[in-house]
C-alpha positions, 0 to 999 in steps of 0.5 A: 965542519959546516953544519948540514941544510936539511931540505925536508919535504915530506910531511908529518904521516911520514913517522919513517922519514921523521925517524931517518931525519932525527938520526940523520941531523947533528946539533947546528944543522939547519932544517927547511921545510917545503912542499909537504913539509910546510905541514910540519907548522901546525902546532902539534908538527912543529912540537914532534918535530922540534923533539926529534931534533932539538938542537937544530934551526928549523925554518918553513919556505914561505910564511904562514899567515899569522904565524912567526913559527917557525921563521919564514924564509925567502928564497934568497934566504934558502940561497944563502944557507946553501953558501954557509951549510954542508949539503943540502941533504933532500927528505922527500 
């Protein structure tokens, strides 16, 4: 079984959503954050997010300027990851 595509478009205030998400995901799966979810870049987002889902890729649409963290993706990227994962499963 493929890992699953995670597209997550809330933001870090949503701890409900975090929580769904973190029991949600499996080790593999891949996260995109996007629209609110580019939030989740700050430093102190990325490191809650990363602890609620350790073992998963996590990549933000777009790029933050000075930034490399997480790694940024196009939209032919966001593409691809649909032909190579599950889903993709929406988190709004």
């Amino acid at each position: 079984m493929s890992a699953l595509l995670h597209l997550v478009g809330f933001g870090p205030a949503r701890t409900d959503q975090t929580e769904l998400l973190a029991r949600a995901c499996s080790p593999g799966d891949t996260l995109v954050l996007l629209d609110a979810g580019v939030e989740f870049a700050r430093p102190e987002g990325l490191a809650e997010l990363r602890a609620s889902v350790p073992e998963c890729r996590i990549l933000i649409l777009g790029e933050i300027p000075g930034s490399g963290e997480p790694e940024p993706l196009d939209y032919a990227g966001l593409v691809e990851l649909t032909e190579t994962h599950r889903g993709p499963a929406s988190w709004y």
